[in-house]
Gaussian input, Z-matrix of N, CA and C with variables (Angstrom, degrees):
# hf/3-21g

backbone

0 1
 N
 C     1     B1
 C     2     B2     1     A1
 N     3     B3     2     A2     1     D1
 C     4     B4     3     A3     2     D2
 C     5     B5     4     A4     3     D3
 N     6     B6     5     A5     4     D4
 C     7     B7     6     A6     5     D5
 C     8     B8     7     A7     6     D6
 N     9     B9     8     A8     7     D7
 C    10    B10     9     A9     8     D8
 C    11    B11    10    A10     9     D9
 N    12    B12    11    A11    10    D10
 C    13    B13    12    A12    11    D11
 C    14    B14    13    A13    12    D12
 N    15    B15    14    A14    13    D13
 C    16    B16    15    A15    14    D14
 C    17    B17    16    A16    15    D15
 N    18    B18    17    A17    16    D16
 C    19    B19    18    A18    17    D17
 C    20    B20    19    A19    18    D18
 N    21    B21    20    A20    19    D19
 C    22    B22    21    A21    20    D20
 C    23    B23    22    A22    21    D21
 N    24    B24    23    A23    22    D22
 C    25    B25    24    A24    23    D23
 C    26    B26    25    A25    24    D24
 N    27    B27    26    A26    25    D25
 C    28    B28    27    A27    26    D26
 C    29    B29    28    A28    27    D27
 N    30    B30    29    A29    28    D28
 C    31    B31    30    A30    29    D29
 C    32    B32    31    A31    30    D30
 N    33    B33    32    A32    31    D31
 C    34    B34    33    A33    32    D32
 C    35    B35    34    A34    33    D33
 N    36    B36    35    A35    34    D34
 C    37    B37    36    A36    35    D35
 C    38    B38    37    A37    36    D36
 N    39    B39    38    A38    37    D37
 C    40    B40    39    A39    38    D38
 C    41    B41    40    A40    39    D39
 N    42    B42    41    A41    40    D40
 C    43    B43    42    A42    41    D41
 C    44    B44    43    A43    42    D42
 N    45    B45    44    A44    43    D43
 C    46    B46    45    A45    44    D44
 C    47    B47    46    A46    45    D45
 N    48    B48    47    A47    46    D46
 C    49    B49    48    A48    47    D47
 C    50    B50    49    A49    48    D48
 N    51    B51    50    A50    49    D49
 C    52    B52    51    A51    50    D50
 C    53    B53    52    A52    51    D51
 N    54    B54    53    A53    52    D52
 C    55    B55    54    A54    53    D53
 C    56    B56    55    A55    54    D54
 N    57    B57    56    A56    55    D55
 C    58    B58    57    A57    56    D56
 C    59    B59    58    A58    57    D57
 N    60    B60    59    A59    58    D58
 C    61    B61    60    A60    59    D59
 C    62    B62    61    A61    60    D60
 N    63    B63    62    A62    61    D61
 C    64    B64    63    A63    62    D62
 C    65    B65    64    A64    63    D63
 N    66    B66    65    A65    64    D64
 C    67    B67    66    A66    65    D65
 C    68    B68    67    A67    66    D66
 N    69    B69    68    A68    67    D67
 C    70    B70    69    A69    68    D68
 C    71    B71    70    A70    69    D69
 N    72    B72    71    A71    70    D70
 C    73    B73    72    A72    71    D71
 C    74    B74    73    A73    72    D72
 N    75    B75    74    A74    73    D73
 C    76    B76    75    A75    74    D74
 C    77    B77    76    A76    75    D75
 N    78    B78    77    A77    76    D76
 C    79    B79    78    A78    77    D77
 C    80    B80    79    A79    78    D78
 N    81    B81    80    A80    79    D79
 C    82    B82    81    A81    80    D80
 C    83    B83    82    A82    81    D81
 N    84    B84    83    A83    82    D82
 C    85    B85    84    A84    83    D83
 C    86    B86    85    A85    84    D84
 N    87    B87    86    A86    85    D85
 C    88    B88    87    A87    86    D86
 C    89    B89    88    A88    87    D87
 N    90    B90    89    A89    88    D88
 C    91    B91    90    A90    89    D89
 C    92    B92    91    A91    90    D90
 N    93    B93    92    A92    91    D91
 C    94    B94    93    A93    92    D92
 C    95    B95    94    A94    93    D93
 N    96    B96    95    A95    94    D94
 C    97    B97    96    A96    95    D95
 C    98    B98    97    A97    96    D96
 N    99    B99    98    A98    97    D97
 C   100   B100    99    A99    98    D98
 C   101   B101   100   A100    99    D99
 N   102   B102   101   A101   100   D100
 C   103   B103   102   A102   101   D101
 C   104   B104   103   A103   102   D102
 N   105   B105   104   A104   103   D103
 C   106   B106   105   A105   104   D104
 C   107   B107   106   A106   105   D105
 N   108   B108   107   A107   106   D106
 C   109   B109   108   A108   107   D107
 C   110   B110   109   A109   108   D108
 N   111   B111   110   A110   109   D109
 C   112   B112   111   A111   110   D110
 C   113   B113   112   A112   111   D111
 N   114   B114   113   A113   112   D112
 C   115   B115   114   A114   113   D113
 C   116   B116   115   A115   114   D114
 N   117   B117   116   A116   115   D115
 C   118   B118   117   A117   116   D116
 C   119   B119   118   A118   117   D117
 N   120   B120   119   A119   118   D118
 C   121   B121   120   A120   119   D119
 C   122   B122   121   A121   120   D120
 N   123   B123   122   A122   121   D121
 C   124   B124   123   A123   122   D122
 C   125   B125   124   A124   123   D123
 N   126   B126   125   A125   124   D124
 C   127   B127   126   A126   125   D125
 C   128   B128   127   A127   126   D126
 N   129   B129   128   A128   127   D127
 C   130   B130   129   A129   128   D128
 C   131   B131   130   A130   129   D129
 N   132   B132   131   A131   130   D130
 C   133   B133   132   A132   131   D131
 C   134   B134   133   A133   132   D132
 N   135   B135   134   A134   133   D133
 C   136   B136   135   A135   134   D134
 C   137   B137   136   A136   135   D135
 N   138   B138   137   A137   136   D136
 C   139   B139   138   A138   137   D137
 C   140   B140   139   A139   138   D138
 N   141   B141   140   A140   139   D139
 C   142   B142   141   A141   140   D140
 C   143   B143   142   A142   141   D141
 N   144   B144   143   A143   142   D142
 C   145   B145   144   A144   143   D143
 C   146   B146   145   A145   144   D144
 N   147   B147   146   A146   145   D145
 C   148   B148   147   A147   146   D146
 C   149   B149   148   A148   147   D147
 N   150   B150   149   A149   148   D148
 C   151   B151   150   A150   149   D149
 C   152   B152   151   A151   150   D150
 N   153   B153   152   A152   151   D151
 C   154   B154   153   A153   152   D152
 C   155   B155   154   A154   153   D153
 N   156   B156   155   A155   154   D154
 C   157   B157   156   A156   155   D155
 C   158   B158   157   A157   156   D156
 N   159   B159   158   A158   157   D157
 C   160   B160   159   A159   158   D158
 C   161   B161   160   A160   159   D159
 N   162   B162   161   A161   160   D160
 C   163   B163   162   A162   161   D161
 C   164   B164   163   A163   162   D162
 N   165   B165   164   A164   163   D163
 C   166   B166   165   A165   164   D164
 C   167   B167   166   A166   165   D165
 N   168   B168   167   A167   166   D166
 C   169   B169   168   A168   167   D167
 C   170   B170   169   A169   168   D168
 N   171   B171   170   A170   169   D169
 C   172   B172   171   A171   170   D170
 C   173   B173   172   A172   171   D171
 N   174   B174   173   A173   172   D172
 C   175   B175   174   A174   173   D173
 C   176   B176   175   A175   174   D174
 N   177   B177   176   A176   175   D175
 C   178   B178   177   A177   176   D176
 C   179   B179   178   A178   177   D177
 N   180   B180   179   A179   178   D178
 C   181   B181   180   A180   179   D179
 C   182   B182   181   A181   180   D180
 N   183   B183   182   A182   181   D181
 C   184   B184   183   A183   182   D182
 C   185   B185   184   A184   183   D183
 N   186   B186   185   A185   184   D184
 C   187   B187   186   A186   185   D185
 C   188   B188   187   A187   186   D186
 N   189   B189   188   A188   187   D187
 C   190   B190   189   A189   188   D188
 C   191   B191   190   A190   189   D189
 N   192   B192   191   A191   190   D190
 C   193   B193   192   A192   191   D191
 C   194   B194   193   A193   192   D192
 N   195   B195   194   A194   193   D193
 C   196   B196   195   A195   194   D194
 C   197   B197   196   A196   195   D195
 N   198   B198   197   A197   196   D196
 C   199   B199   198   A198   197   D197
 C   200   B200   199   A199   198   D198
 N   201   B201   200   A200   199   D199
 C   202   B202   201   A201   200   D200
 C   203   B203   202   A202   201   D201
 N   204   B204   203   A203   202   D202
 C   205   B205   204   A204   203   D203
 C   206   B206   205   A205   204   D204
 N   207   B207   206   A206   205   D205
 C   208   B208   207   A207   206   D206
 C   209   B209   208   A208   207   D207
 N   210   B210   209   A209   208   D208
 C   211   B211   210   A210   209   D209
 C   212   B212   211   A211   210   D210
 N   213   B213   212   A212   211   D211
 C   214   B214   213   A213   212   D212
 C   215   B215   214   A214   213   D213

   B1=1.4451
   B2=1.5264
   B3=1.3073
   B4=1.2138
   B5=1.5636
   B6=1.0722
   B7=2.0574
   B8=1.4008
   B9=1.1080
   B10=1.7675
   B11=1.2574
   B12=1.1691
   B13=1.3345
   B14=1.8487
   B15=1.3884
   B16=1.9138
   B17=1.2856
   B18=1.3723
   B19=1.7365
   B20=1.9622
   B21=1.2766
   B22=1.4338
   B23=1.6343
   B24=1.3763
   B25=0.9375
   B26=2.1773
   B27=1.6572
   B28=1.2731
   B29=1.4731
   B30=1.1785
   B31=1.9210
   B32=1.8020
   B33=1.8428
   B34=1.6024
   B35=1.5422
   B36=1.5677
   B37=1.7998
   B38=1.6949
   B39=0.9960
   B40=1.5616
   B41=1.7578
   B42=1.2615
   B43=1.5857
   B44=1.5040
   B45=1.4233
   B46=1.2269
   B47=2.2681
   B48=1.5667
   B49=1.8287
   B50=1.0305
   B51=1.8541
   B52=1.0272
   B53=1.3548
   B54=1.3376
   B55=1.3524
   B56=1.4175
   B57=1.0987
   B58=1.7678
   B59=1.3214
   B60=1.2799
   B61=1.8041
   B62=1.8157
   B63=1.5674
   B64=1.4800
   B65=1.5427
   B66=1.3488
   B67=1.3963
   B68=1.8291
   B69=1.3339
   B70=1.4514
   B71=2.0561
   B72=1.1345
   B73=1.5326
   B74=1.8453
   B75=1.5196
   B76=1.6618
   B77=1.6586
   B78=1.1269
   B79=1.4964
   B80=1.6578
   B81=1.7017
   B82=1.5172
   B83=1.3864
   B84=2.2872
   B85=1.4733
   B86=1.0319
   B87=1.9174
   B88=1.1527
   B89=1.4885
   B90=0.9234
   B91=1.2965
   B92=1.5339
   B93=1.7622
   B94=1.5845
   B95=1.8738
   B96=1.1287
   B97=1.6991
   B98=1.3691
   B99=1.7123
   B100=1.4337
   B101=1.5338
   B102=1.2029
   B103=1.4882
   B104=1.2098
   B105=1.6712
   B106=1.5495
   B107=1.1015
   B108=1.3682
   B109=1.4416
   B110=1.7742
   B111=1.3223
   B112=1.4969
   B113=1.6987
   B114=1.6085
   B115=1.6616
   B116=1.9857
   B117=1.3555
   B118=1.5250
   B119=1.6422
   B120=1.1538
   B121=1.5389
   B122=1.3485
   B123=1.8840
   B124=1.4432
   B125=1.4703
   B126=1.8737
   B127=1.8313
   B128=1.6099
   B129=1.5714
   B130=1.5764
   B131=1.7906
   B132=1.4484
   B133=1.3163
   B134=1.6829
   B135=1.3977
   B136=1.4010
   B137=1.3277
   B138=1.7283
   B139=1.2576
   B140=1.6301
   B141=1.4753
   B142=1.7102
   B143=1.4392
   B144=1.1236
   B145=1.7687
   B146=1.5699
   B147=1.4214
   B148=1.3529
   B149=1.5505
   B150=1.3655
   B151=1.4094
   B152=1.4325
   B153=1.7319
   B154=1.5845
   B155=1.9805
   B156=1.2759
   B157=1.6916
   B158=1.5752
   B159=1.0133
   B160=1.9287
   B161=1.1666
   B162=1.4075
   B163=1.2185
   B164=2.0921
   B165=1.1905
   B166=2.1367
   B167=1.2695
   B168=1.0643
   B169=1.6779
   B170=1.7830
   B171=2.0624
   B172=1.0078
   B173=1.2548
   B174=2.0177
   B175=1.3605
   B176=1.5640
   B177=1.3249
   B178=1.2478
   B179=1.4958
   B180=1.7530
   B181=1.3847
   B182=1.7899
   B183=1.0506
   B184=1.8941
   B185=1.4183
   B186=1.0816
   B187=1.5892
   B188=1.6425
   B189=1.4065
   B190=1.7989
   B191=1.3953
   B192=1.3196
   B193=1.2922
   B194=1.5913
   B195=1.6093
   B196=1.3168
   B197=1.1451
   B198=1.8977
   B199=1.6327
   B200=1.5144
   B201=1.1443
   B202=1.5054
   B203=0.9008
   B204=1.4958
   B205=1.5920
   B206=1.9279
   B207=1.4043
   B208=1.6895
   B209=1.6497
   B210=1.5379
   B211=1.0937
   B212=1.8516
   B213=1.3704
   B214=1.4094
   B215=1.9511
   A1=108.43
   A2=127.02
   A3=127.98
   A4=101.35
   A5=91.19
   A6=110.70
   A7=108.12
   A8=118.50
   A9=130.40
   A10=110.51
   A11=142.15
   A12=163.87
   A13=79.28
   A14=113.60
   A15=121.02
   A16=124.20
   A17=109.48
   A18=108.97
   A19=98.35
   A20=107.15
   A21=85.17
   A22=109.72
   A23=114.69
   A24=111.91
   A25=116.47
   A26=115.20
   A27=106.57
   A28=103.39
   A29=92.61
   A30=117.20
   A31=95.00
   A32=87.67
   A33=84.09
   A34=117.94
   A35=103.56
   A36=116.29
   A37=108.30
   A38=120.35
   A39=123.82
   A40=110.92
   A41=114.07
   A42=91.14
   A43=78.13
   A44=125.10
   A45=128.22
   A46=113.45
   A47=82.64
   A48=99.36
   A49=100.42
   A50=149.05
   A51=132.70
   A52=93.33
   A53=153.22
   A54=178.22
   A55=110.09
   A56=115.61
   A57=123.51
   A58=115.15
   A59=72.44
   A60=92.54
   A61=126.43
   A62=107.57
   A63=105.86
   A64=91.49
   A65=130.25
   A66=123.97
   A67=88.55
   A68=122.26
   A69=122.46
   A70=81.47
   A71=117.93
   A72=102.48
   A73=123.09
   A74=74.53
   A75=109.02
   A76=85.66
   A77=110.33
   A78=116.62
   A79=122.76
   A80=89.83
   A81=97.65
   A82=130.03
   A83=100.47
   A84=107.39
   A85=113.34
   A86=120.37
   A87=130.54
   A88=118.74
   A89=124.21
   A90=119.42
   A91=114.03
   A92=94.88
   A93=127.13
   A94=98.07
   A95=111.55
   A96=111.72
   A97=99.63
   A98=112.44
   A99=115.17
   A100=105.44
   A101=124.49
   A102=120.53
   A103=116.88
   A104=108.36
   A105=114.11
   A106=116.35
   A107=111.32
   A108=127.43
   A109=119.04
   A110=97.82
   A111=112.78
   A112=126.79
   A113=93.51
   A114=105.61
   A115=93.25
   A116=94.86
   A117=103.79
   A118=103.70
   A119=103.00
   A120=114.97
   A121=119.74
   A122=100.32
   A123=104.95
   A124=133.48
   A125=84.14
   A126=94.17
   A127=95.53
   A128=132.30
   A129=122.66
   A130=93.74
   A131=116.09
   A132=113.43
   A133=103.54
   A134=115.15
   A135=131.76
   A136=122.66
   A137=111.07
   A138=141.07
   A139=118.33
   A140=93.63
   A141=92.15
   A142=124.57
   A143=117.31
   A144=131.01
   A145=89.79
   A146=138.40
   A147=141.23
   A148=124.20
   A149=104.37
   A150=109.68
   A151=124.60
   A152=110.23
   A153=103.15
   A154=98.83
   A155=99.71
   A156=102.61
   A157=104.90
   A158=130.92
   A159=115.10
   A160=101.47
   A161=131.03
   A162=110.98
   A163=124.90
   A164=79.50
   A165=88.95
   A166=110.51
   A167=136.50
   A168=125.01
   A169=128.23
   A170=103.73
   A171=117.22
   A172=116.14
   A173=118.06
   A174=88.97
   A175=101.69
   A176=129.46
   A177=123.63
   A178=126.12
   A179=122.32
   A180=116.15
   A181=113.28
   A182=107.05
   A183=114.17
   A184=113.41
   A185=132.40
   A186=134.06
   A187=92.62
   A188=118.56
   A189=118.44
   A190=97.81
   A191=119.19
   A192=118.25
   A193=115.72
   A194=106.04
   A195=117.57
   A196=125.52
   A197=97.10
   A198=99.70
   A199=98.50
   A200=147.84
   A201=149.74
   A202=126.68
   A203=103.90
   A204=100.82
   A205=95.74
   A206=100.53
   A207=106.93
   A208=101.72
   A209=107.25
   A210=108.56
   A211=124.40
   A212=94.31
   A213=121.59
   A214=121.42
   D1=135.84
   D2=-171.44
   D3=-121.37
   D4=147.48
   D5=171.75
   D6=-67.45
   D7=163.87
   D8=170.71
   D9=-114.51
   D10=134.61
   D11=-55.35
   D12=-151.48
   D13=-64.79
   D14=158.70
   D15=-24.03
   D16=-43.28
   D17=-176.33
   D18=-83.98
   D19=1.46
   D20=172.76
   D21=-104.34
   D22=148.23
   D23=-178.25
   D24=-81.02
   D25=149.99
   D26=-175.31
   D27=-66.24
   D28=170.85
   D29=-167.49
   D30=-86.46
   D31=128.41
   D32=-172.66
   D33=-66.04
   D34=150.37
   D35=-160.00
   D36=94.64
   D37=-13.20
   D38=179.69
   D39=-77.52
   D40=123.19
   D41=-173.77
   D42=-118.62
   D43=128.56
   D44=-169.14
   D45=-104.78
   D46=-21.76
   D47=176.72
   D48=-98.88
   D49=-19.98
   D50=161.34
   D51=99.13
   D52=34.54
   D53=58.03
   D54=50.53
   D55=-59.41
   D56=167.07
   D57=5.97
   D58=-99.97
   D59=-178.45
   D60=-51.85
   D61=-7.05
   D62=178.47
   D63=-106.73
   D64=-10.78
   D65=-163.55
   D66=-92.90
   D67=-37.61
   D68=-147.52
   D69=-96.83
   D70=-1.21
   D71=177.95
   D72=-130.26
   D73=23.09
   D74=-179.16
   D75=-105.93
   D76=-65.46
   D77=-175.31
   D78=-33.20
   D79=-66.21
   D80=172.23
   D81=-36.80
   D82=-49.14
   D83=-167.84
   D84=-52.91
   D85=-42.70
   D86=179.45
   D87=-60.67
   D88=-9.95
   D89=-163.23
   D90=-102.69
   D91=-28.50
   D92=-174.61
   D93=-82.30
   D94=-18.72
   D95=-170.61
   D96=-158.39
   D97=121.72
   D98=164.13
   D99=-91.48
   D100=20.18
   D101=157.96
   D102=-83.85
   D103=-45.83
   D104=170.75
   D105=-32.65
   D106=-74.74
   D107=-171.51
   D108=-36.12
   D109=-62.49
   D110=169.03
   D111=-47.64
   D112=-34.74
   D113=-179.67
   D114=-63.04
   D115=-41.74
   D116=-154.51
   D117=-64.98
   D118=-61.76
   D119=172.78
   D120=-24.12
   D121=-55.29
   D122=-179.23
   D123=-58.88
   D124=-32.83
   D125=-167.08
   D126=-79.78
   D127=-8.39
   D128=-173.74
   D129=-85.06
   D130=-33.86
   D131=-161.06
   D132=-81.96
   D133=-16.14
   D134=168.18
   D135=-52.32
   D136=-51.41
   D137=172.34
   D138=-67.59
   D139=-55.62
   D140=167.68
   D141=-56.33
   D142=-25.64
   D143=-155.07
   D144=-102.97
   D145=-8.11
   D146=177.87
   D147=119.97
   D148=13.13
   D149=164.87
   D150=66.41
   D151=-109.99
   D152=-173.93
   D153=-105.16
   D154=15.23
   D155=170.57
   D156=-49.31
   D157=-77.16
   D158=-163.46
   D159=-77.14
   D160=8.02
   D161=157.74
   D162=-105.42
   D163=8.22
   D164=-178.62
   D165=-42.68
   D166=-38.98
   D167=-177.76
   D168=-85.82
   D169=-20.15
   D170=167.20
   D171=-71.12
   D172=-34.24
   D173=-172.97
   D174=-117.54
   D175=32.53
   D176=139.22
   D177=-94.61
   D178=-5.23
   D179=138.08
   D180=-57.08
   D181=-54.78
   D182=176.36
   D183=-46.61
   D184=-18.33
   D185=-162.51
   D186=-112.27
   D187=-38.48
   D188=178.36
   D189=-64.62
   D190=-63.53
   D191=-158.34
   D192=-51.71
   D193=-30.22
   D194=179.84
   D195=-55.30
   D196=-50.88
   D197=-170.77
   D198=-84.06
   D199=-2.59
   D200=148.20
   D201=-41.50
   D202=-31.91
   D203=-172.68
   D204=-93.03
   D205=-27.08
   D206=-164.79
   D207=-64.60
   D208=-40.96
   D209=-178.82
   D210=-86.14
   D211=19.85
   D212=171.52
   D213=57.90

């Protein structure tokens, strides 16, 4: 039985998703602003901890009101 070419991992230095450039300008922002960073931190620790859970009723009032207005 042989492996598929997928279960191996790329050869380190290989960026195979093309990641680079969003990883190296993620880097910078942070580096350029310790507000960034902190904003960023929060909104991942936001997400981990359950995301838009304490907010379910604010933004499905927010989503009515929207199409209310769309639908004039």
């Amino acid at each position: 039985m042989s492996v598929s070419k997928a279960a191996h991992p790329a050869p380190q230095g290989v960026d195979p998703f093309g990641t680079a450039g969003l990883r190296r300008g993620v880097l910078d922002a942070w580096t350029g602003s310790a507000a960034r960073f902190r904003e960023d931190a929060n909104a991942e620790e936001d997400l981990a901890l359950g995301g838009y859970r304490d907010r379910l009723v604010v933004e499905l009032a927010q989503n009515a009101a929207d199409a209310a207005a769309r639908a004039g």
